[in-house]
VMD Tcl script that draws the C-alpha trace (Angstrom):
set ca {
  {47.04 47.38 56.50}
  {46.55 43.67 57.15}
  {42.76 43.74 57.00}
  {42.85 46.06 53.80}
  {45.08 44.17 51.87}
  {42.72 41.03 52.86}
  {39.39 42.74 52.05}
  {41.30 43.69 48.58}
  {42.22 40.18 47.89}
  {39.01 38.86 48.82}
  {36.99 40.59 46.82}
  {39.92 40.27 44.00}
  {38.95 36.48 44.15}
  {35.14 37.26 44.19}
  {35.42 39.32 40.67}
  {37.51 36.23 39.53}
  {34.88 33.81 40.74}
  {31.83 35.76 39.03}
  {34.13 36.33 35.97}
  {34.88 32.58 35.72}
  {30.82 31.67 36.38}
  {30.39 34.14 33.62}
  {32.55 32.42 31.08}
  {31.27 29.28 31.81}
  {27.85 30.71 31.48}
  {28.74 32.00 28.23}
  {30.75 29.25 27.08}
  {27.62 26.90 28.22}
  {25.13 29.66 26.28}
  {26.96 29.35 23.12}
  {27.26 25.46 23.60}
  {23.58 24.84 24.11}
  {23.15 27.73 21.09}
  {24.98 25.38 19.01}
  {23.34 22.38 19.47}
  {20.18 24.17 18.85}
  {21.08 25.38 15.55}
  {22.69 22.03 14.82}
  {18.86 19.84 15.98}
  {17.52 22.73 13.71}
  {19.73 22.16 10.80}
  {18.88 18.51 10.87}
  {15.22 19.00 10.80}
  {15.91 20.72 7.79}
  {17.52 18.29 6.07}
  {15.30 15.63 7.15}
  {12.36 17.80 5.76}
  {14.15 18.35 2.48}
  {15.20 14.59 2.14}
  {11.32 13.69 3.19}
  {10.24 15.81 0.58}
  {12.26 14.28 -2.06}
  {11.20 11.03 -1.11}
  {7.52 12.09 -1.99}
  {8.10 13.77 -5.01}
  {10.10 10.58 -6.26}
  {7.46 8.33 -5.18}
  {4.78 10.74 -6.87}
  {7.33 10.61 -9.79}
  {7.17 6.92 -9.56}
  {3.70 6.27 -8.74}
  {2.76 8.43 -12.22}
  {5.14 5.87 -14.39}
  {3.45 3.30 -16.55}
  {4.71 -0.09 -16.66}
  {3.31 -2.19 -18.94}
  {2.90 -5.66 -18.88}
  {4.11 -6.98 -22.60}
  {1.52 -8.48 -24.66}
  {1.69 -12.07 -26.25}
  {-0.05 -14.52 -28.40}
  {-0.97 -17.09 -25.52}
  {-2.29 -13.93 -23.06}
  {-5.68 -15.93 -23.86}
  {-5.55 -19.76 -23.28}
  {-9.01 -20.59 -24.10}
  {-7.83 -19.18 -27.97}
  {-5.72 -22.28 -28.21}
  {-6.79 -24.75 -30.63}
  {-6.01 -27.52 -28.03}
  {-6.41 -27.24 -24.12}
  {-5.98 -29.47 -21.47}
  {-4.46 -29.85 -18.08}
  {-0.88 -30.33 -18.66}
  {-0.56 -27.65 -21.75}
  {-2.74 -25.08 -19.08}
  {-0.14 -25.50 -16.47}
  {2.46 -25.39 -19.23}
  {1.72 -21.84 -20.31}
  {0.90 -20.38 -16.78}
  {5.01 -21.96 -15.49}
  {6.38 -20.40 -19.15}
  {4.49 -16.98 -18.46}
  {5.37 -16.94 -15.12}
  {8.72 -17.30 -15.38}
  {8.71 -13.75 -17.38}
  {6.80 -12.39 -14.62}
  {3.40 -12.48 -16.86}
  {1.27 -13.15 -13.68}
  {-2.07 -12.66 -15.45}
  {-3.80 -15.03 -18.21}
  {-6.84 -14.50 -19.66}
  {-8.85 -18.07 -19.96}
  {-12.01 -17.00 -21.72}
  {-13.94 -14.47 -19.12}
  {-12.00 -15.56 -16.03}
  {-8.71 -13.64 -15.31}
  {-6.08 -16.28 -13.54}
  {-3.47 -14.56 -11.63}
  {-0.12 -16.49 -10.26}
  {1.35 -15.29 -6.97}
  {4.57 -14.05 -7.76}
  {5.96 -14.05 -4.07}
  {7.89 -10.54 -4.92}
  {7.01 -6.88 -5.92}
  {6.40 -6.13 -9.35}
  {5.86 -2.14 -10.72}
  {2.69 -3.21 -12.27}
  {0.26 -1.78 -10.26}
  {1.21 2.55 -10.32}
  {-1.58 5.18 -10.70}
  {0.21 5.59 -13.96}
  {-0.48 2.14 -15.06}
  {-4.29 1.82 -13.40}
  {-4.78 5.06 -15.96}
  {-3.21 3.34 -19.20}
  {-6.26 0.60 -18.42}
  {-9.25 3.49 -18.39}
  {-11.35 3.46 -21.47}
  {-10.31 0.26 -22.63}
  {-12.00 -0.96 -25.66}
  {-10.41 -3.85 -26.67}
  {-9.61 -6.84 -24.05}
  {-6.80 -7.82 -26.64}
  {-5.14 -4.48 -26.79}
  {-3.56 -4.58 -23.32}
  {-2.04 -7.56 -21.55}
  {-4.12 -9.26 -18.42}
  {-4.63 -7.58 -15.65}
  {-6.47 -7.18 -12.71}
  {-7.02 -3.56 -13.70}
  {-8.97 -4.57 -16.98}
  {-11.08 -6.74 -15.19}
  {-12.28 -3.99 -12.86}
  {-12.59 -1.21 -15.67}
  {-14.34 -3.39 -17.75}
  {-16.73 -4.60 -14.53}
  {-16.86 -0.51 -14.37}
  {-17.68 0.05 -18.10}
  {-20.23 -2.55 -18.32}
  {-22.19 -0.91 -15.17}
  {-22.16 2.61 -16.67}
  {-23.40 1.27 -19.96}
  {-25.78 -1.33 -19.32}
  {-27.04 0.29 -16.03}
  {-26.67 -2.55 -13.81}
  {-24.82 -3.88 -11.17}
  {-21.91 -5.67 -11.53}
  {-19.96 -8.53 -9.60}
  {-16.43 -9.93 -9.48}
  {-15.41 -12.90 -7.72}
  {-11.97 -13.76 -5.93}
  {-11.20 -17.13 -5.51}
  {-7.98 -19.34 -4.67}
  {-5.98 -21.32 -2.05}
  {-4.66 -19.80 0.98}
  {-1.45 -17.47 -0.52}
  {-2.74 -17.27 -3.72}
  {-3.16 -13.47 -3.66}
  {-6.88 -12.81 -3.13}
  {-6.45 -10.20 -0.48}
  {-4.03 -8.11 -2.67}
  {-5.78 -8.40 -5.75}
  {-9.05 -7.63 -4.43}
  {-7.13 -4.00 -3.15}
  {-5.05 -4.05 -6.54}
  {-9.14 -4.02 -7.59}
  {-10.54 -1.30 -5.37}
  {-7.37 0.90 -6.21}
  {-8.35 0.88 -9.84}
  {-12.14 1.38 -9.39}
  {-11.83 4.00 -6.53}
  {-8.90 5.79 -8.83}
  {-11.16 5.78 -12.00}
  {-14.02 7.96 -10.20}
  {-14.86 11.07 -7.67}
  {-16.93 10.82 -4.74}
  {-19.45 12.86 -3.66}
  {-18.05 13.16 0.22}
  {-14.65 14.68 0.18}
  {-11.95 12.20 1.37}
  {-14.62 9.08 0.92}
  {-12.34 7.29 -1.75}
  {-9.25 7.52 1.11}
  {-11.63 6.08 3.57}
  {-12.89 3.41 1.87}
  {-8.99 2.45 1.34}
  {-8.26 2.87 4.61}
  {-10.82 -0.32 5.69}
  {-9.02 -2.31 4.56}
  {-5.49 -2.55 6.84}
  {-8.34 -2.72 9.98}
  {-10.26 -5.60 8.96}
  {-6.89 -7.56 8.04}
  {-5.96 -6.34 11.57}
  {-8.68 -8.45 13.62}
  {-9.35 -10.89 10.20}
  {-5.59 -12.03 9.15}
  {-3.12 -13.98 10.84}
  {0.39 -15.77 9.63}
  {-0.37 -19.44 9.28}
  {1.96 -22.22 7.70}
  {1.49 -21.73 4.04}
  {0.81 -17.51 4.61}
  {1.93 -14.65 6.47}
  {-1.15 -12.51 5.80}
  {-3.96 -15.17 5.35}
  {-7.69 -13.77 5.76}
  {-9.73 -16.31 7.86}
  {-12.90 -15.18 7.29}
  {-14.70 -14.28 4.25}
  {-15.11 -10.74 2.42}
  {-18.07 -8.94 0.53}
  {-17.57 -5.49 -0.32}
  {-20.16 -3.77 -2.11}
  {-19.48 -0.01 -4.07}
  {-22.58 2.60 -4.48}
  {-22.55 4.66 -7.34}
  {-24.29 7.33 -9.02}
  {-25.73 7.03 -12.89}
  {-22.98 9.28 -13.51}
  {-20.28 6.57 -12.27}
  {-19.14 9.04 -8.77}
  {-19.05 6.71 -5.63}
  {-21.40 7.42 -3.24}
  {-20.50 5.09 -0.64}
  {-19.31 1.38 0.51}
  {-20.71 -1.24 2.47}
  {-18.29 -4.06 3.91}
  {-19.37 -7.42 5.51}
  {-17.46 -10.08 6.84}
  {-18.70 -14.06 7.40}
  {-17.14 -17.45 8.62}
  {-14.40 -15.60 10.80}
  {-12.39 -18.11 12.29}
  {-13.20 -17.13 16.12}
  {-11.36 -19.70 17.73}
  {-7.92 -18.64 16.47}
  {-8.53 -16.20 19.44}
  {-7.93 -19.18 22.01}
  {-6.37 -21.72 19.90}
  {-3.81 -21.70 17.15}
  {-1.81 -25.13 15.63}
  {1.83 -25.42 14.99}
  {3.64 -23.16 13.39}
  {0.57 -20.66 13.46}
  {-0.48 -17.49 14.82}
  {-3.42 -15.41 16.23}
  {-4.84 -12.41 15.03}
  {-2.57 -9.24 13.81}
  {-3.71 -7.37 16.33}
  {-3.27 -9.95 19.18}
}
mol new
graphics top color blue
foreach p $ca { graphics top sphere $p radius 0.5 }
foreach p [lrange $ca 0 end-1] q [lrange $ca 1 end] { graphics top cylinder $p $q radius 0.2 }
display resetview
């Protein structure tokens, strides 16, 4: 009776032993069940909340903002211009975040050191077909559809030069420039506009570096040359670079820095 009441007791604590793995088995099933469904949950809502940040930025992107137009958005139509009253109206527009003055033919843009919403798809379209200069305010957008304009109508090519101090804003207006022109047209290669765009961050990559008076100064000089059809659709782009500053690679001063991508 001893032995059978042992082998009953034994295997009693067996069935409890495989009953208790099996609850923890189960309880560990539904744990790992739940965390699943809650990492799945998330993804979700991280898709949706992606989503929404697209469509608000598309949303965005489409919105016109319009510079205001004013009487001095021309300097060389004052009957009196010098030095002082030049630098006068550039501080007074600048102050109302007018970055852009027309003097004569030459655009002159003012760093502003901050974003401003003037430079959507939505606003590069409010600048196509422009017939009058005086209609719009300045802009770096009427320059280039005007530069675009002129080369569809006269048949020849057409050239705009960037100039300024280090930090005055020629990088970023010369892609504020190739937005508008690349946004006003097709290409004949699918995805060639996107390309062209996306030269850009690489040659800032191995050609910019932070230096005292900029974070993203170019040291070397740019030439970027559009193709396009008689009809006005891009064909292609052709980028050269000159006088890059190759010893930044072993040497850089005080408060400087090499290359981005060193």
């Amino acid at each position: 009776m001893k032995k059978t009441s042992t082998t009953i007791s034994i295997k009693r604590e067996r069935e409890r032993g495989v009953a208790r793995c099996l609850s923890r088995r189960n309880c560990l099933s539904s744990t790992l069940a739940s965390l699943v469904t809650q990492e799945v949950v998330e993804d979700q809502e991280r898709e949706i909340a992606s989503d929404i940040a697209v469509e608000r930025l598309k949303k965005e992107d489409l919105t016109v903002h319009s510079l205001p137009t004013s009487p001095n958005d021309d300097l060389a139509a004052l009957p009196d211009l010098n030095e002082d009253i030049l630098l006068h109206e550039l501080h007074a527009r600048y102050e109302k975040d007018q970055i852009y003055t027309y003097v004569g033919d030459v655009l002159v843009a003012v760093n502003p050191f901050k974003r401003l919403p003037y430079y959507t798809a939505g606003t590069s379209r409010s600048y196509r077909e422009l017939k009058r200069r005086t209609s719009m305010a300045p802009h770096v957008f009427a320059v280039a559809e005007k530069a675009f304009q002129a080369m569809i109508e006269e048949g020849r090519s057409q050239c705009c030069v960037i100039s300024g101090e280090s930090g005055a804003g020629k990088t970023e207006s010369s892609k504020f420039l190739l937005q508008h022109l690349l946004g006003r047209v097709k290409s004949e290669e699918t995805g060639l506009n996107q390309k062209i765009r996306q030269v850009s961050p690489v040659l800032e990559a191995f050609g910019n570096a932070a230096t005292a008076m900029n974070d993203n100064s170019s040291r070397f000089g740019k030439y970027l040359e559009l193709h396009f059809s008689p009809n006005g659709t891009v064909l292609g782009a052709r980028m050269k670079e000159y006088l890059l500053e190759k010893s930044r690679v072993v040497f850089q001063g005080s408060s400087e820095r090499n290359f981005h991508i060193f």
